[in-house]
LUMROLO-891677 format. One line per 3 residues: their letters; for each residue y, x negated, z of C-alpha. Coordinates in pm, 1 decimal. Example, Ala and Ser with C-alpha at 12.3 -4.5 7.8 and 13.67 -1.06 7.14 Angstrom:
as = -450.0 -1230.0 780.0 ~ -106.0 -1367.0 714.0
//
This chain:
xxx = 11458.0 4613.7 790.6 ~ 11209.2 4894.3 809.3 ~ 10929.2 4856.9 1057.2
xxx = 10678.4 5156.1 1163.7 ~ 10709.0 5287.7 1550.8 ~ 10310.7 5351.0 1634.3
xxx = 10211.2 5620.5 1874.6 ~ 9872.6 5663.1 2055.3 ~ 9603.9 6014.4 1916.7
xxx = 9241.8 6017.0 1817.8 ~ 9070.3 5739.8 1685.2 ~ 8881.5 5917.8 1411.4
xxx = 8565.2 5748.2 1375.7 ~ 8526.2 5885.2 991.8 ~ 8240.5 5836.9 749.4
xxx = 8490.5 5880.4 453.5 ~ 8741.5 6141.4 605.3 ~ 8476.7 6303.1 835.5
xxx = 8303.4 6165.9 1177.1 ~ 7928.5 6160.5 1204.4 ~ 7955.0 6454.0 1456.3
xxx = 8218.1 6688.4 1232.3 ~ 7959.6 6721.1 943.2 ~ 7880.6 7006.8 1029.5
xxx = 8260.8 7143.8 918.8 ~ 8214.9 7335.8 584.0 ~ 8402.4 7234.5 281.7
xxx = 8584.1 7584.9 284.0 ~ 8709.3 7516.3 680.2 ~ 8846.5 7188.3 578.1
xxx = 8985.0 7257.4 280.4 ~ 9193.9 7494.8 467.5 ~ 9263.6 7312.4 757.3
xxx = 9415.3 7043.8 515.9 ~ 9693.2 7311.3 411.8 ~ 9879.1 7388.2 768.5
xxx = 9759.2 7026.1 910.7 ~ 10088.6 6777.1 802.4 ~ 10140.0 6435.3 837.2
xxx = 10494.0 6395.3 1007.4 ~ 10726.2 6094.4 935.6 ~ 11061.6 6064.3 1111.6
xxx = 11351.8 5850.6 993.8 ~ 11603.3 5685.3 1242.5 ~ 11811.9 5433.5 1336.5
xxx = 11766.1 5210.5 1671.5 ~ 12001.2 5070.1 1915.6 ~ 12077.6 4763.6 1682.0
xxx = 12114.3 4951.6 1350.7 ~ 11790.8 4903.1 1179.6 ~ 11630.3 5171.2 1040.6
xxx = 11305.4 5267.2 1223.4 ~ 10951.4 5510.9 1103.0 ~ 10806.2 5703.1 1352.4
xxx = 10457.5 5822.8 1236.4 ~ 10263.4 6182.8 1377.1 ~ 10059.4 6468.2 1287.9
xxx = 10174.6 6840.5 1315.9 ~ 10064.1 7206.3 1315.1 ~ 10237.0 7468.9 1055.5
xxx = 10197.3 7799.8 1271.6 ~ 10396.4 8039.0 1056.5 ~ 10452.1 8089.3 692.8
xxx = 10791.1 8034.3 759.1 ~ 10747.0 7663.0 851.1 ~ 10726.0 7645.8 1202.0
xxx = 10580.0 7342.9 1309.9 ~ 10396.4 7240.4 1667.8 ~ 10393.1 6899.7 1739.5
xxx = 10425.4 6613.6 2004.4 ~ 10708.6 6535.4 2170.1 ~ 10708.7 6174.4 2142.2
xxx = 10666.0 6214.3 1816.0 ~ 11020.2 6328.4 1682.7 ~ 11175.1 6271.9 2038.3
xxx = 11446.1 5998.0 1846.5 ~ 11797.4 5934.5 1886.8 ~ 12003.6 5886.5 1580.8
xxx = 11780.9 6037.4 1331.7 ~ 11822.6 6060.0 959.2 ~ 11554.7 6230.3 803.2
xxx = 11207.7 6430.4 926.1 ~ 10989.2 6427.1 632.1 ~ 10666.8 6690.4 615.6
xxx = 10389.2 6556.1 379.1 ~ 10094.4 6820.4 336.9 ~ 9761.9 6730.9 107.6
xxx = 9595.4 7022.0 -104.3 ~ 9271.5 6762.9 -161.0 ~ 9067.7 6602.1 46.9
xxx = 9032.5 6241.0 38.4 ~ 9403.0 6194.8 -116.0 ~ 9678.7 6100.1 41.0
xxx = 9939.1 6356.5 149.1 ~ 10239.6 6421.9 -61.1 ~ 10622.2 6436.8 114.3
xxx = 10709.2 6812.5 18.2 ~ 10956.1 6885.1 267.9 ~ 11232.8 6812.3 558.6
xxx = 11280.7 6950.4 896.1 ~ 11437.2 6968.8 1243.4 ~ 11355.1 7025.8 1558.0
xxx = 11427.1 7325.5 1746.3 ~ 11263.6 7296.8 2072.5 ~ 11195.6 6950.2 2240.5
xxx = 10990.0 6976.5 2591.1 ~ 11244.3 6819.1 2870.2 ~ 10934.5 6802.0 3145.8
xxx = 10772.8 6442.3 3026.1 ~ 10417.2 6550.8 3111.0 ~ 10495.3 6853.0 2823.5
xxx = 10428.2 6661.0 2503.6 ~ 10521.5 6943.1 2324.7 ~ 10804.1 6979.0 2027.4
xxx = 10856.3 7281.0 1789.3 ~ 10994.5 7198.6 1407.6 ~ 11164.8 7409.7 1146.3
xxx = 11083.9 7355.3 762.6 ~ 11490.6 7320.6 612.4 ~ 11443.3 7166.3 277.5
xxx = 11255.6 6965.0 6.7 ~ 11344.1 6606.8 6.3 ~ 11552.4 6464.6 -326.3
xxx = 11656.2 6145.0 -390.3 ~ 11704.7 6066.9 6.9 ~ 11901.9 6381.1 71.7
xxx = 11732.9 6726.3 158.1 ~ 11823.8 7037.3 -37.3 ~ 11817.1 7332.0 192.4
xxx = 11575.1 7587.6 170.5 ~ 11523.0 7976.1 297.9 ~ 11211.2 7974.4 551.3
xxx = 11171.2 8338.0 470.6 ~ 11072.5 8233.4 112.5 ~ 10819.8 7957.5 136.3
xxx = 10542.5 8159.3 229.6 ~ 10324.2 7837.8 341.9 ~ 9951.4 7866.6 471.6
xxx = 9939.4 7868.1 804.1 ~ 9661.2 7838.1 1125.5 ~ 9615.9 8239.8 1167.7
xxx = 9403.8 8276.3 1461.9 ~ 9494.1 8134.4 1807.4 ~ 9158.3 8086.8 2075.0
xxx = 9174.6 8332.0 2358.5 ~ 9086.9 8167.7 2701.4 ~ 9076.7 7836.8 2896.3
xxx = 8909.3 7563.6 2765.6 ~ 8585.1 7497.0 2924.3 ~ 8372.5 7157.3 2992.1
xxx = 8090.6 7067.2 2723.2 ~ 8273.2 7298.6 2494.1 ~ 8277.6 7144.8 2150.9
xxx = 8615.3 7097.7 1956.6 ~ 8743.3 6978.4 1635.3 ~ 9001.1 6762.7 1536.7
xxx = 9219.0 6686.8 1238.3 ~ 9482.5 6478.4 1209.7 ~ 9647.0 6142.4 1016.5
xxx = 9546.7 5805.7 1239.8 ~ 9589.2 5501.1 1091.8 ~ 9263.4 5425.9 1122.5
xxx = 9178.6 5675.2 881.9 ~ 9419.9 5536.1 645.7 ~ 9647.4 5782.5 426.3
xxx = 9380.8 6058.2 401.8 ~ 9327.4 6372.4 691.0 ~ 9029.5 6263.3 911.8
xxx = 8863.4 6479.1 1115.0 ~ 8643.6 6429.8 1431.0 ~ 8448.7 6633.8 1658.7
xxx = 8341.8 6608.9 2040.9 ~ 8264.7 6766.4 2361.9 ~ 8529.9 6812.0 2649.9
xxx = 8388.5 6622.7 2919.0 ~ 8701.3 6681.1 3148.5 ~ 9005.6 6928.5 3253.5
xxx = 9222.7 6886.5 3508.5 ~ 9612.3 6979.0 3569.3 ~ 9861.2 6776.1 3507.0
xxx = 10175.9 6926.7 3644.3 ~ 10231.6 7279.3 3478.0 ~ 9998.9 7179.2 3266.8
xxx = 9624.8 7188.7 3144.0 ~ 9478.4 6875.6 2995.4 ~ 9133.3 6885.4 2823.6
xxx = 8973.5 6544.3 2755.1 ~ 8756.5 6495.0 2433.2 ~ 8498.1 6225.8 2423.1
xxx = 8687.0 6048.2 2107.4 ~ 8856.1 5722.9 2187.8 ~ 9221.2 5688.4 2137.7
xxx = 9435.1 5443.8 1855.8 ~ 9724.0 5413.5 1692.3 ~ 9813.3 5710.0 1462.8
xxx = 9915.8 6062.8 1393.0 ~ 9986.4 6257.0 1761.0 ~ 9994.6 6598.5 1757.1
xxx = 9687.9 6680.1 1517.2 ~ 9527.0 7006.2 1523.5 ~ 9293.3 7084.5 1784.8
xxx = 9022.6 7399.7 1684.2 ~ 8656.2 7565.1 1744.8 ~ 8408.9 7640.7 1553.4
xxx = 8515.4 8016.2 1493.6 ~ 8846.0 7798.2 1334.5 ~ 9083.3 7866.4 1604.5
xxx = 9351.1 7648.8 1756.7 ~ 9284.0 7590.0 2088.1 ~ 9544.9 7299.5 2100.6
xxx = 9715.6 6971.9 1998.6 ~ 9629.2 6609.2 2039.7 ~ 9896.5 6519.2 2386.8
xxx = 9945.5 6197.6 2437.2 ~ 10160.5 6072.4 2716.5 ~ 10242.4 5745.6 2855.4
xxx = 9908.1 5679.2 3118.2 ~ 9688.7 5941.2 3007.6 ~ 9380.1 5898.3 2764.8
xxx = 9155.3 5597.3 2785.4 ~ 8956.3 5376.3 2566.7 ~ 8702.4 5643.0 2509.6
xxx = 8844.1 5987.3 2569.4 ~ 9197.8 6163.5 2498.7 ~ 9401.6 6457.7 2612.9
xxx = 9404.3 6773.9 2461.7 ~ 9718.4 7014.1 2533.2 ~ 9559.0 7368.1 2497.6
xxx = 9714.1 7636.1 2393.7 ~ 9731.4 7847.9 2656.8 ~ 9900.3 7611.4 2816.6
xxx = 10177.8 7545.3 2511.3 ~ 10227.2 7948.1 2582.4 ~ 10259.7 7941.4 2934.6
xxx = 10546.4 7680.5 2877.5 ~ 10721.7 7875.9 2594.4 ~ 10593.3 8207.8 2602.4
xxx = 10891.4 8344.7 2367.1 ~ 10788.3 8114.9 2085.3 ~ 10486.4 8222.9 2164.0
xxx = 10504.7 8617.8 2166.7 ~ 10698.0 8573.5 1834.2 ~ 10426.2 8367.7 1643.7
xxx = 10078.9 8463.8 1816.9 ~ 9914.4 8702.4 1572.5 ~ 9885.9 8991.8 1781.8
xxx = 9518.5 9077.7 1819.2 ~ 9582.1 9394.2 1961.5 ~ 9730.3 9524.4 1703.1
xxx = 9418.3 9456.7 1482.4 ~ 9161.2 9692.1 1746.3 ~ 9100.4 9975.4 1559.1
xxx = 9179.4 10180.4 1943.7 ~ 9550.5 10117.7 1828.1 ~ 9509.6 10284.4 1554.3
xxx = 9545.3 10622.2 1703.0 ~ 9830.8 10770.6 1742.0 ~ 9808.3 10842.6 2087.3
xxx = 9742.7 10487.6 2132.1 ~ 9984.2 10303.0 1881.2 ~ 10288.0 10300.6 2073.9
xxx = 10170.1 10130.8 2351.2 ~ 10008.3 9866.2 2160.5 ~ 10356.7 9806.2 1976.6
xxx = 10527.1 9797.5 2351.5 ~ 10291.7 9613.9 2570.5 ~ 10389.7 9309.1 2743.1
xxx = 10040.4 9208.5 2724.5 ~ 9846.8 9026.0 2442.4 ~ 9502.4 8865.9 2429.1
xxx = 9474.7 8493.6 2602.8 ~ 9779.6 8582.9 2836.1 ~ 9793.2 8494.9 3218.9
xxx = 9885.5 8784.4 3418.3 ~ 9779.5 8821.0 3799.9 ~ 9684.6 9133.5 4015.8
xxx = 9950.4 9288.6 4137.0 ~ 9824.3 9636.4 4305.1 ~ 9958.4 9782.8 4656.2
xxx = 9648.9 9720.2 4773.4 ~ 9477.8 9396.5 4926.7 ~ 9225.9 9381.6 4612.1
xxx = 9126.0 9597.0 4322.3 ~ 8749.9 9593.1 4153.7 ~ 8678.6 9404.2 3826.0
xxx = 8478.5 9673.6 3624.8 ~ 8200.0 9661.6 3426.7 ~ 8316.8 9875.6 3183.6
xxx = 8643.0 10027.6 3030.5 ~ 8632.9 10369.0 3272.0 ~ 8771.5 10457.0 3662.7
xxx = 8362.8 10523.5 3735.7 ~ 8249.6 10236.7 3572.4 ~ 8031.6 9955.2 3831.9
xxx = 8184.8 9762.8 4053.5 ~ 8162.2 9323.4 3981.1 ~ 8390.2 9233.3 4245.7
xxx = 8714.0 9230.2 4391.2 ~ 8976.6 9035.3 4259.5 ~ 9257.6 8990.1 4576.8
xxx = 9622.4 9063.6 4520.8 ~ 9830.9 8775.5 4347.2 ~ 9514.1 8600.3 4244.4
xxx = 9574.6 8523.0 3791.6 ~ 9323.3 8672.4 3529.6 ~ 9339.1 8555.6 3175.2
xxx = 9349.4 8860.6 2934.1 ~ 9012.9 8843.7 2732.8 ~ 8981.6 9162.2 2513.5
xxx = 9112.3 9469.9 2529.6 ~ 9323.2 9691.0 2513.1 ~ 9079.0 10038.1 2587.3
xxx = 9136.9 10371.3 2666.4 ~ 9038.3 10639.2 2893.2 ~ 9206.0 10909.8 2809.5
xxx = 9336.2 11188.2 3064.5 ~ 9292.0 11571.4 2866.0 ~ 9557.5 11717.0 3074.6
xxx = 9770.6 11485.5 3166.0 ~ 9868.4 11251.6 2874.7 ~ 10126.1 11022.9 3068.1
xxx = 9836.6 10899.7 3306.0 ~ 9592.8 10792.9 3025.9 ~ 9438.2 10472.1 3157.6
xxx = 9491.0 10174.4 2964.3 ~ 9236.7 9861.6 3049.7 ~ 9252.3 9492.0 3013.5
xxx = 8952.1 9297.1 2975.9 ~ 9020.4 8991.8 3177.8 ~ 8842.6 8627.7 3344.6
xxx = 8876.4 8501.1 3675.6 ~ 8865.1 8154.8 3786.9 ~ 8520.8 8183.5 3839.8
xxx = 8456.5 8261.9 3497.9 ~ 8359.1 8588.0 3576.2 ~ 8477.2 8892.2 3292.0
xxx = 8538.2 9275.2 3376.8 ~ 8769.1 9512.2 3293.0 ~ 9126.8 9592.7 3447.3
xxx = 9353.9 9884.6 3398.9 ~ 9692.1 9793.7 3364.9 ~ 9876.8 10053.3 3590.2
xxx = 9739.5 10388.6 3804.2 ~ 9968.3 10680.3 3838.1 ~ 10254.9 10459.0 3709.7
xxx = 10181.4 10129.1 3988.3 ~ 10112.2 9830.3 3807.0 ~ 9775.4 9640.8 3869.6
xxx = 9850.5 9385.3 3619.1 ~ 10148.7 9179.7 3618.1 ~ 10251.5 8913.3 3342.6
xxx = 10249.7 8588.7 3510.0 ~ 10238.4 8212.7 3495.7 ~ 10047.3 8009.6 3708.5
xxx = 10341.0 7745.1 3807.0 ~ 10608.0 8050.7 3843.2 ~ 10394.1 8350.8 4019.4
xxx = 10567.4 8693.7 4035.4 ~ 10305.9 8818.6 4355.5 ~ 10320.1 8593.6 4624.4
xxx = 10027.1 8465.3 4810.5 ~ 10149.2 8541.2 5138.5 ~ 10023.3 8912.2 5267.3
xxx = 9857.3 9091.6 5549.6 ~ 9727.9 9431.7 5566.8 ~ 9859.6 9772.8 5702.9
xxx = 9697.2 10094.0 5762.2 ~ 9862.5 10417.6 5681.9 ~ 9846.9 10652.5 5995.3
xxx = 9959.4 10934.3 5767.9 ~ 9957.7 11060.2 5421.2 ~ 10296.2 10863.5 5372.9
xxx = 10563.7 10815.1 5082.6 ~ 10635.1 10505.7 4958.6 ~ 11006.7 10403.0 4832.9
xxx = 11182.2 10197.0 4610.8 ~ 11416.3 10038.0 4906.1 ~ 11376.1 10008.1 5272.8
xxx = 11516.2 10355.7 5367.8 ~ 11499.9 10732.0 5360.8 ~ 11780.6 10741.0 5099.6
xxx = 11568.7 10584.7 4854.4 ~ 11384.3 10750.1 4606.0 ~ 11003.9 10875.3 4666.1
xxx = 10782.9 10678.3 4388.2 ~ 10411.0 10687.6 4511.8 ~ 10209.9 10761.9 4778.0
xxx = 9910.2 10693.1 4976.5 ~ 9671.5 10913.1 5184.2 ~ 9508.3 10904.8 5543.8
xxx = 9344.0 10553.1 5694.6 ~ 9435.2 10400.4 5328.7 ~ 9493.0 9982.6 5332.6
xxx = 9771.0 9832.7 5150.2 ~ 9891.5 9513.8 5192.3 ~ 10266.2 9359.1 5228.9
xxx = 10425.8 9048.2 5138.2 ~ 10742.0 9073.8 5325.3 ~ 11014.4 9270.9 5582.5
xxx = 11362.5 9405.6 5611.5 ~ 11465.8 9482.3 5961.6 ~ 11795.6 9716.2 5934.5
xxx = 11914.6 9850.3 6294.6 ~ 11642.0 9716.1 6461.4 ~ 11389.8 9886.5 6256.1
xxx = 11116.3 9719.6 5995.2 ~ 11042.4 9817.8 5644.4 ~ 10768.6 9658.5 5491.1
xxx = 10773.2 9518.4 5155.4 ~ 10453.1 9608.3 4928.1 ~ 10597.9 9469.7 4602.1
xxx = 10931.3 9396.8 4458.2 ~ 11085.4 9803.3 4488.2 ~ 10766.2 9958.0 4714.5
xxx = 10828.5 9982.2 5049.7 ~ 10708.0 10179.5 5380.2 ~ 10859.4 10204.9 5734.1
xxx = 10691.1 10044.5 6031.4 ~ 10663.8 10397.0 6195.3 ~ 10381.8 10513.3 5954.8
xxx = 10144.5 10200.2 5934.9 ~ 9952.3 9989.5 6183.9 ~ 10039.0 9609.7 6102.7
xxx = 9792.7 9350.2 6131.3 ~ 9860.2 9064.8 6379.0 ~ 9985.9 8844.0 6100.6
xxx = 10257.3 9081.9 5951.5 ~ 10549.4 9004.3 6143.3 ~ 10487.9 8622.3 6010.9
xxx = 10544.3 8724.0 5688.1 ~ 10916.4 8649.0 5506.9 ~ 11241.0 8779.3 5567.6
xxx = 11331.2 8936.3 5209.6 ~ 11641.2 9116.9 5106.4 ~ 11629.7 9473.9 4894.2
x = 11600.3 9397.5 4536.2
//
């Protein structure tokens, strides 16, 4: 006996296969929204041997056939077959074209978040393997850069069963975000149904800034989650580095060959987290791409940035290894400047996620007495790597007391000795820590 398995997404409320508020959506965008946008059926068998559908929607996010979906949606023991079905005309009902498997499957419940991997083309009930390096599918190109915000309006497209066979597509506002555990949930005001989970999630400029999440409690009779994509990358950030296009690649800045090779090398990329992580106390957001540049307003130690544009240069004429390289980033507030990335080889920006933070929070602030070197362990014997001048502040996030001596701990590998800085009162509080 074959009976369907129905999971909560959008109730589409379609005129046709488009919502009052989506008309706006040229023909063009979803025409080619329908061609990485799949329905996703998965074949299994339950406890008692029947032979059970589970219904979704997915995202193809490589021409390869990599596929984002929900978690709940191919999260099945004992199954037989995952079957992609992908329309090429609107209004018609999507044709089965291939199989899959999963390769990633969220284990944190409140990460409704599954990655699939195009194998085959189905044949008379069996699959018959294919390359992924030949199929060459189309494929959503361009990922959103930054948070989510309230009253921004998204788009939706998907397969609920309330929009029968066809792709259906809705828009709304967000009208909430909050945090739920490591991650960020948007809520669209769309009610929810049975149907295809997992459905793309864009803006107006066609990006993906998510997938339809759907967990067990969340969502209500007029609203439903949205799992962004930031925070799909802050969760899997290899999957992530591998299929992002990378913008930065694209600004014509990398272009020159001065420039190119740290554009290819980088650890940063447009709509990453990274937090502030200079010897100092705080560094100043900048108006502009350049060490003169005004002042916005300092951003403290440890605090996160998302990376907004970028990358620039300000190029040193006789000194080539201390070009400055600048981030545009966002605060918390909302507030956008620009960055550099590291000063006379010291970081200032750090790649980071929110839940796992490389700079603690914990610091207080010392006062060099001296023009003093700074080290890469807590002793003489290791080696000089920066300095700082006369009545300078830096702060420190921990201690190492060897023979009855302290060394403070700037950052991971930058230390000073007690003997050269004035402490304030709250720096012997701060953690034991061991050399790194």
């Amino acid at each position: 006996m074959k009976s369907r398995r129905p999971f909560l997404i959008l109730l589409l409320l379609i005129m046709s296969t488009l919502s009052a508020r989506a008309q706006d959506l040229t023909l063009d965008t979803m025409t080619g929204v329908a061609q990485y946008v799949v329905r996703i059926e998965v074949t299994f068998t339950d406890e008692n041997g029947d032979e059970k559908e589970a219904f979704g929607s997915g995202v193809v996010v490589s021409e390869s056939g990599v596929i984002f979906t929900n978690r709940h949606v191919v999260n099945q023991q004992n199954i037989t077959q995952i079957l992609i079905s992908i329309t090429t005309t609107l209004g018609v009902a999507p044709e089965a074209r291939y199989t899959a498997r999963h390769v990633y499957i969220s284990d944190i419940e409140t990460f409704d978040f599954a990655i699939l991997q195009i194998n085959g083309v189905p044949e008379s009930g069996f699959s018959i393997p294919v390359n992924p390096d030949t199929l060459e599918l189309p494929f959503v190109e361009t990922w959103a850069s930054g948070e989510l915000r309230v009253a921004d309006t998204v788009y939706l497209a998907g397969y609920p069963a309330a929009g029968g066979d066809a792709l259906s597509f809705a828009a709304a506002p967000i009208s909430i975000i909050s945090r739920d555990g490591n991650v960020t949930v948007a809520q669209a005001d769309l009610p929810v149904s049975d149907g295809g989970s997992g459905g793309l999630v864009f803006n107006e400029a066609g990006e993906i800034v998510g997938l339809v999440y759907q967990v067990e409690g969340t969502g209500t009779a007029s609203s439903t989650p949205i799992l962004s994509i930031q925070s799909i990358c802050e969760q899997v950030p290899a999957q992530c580095a591998e299929l992002r296009p990378n913008a930065i690649l694209e600004n014509p800045i990398c272009l020159q060959a001065r420039v190119t090779p740290y554009c290819e090398n980088t650890p940063f990329t447009i709509s990453m987290t990274a937090q502030i992580g200079s010897l100092e106390s705080e560094i100043q957001l900048r108006a502009d791409p350049i060490w003169s540049a005004r002042w916005i307003k300092p951003l403290a130690r440890g605090s996160f940035v998302t990376i907004v544009g970028g990358p620039q240069v300000s190029f040193d004429d006789i000194l080539r290894d201390f070009d400055l390289f600048w981030w545009q980033v966002e605060d918390s507030q909302g507030i956008t400047g620009w960055v550099v990335e590291s000063f006379f080889g010291e970081s200032v920006l750090i790649p980071a996620r929110t839940d796992e933070p490389v700079i603690p929070s914990s610091t207080c602030q010392l006062r060099t007495m001296y023009p003093i070197n700074i080290r890469s362990g807590p002793g003489e014997e290791y080696e000089q790597i920066a300095s700082r001048q006369f009545d300078q502040v830096i702060a420190a996030d921990g201690q190492f007391r060897p023979n009855d001596t302290i060394w403070w701990r700037l950052l991971p590998g930058f230390w000073v000795p007690e003997n050269v800085v004035r402490e304030g009162h709250n720096c012997f509080t701060l953690p034991v820590v061991a050399p790194e």
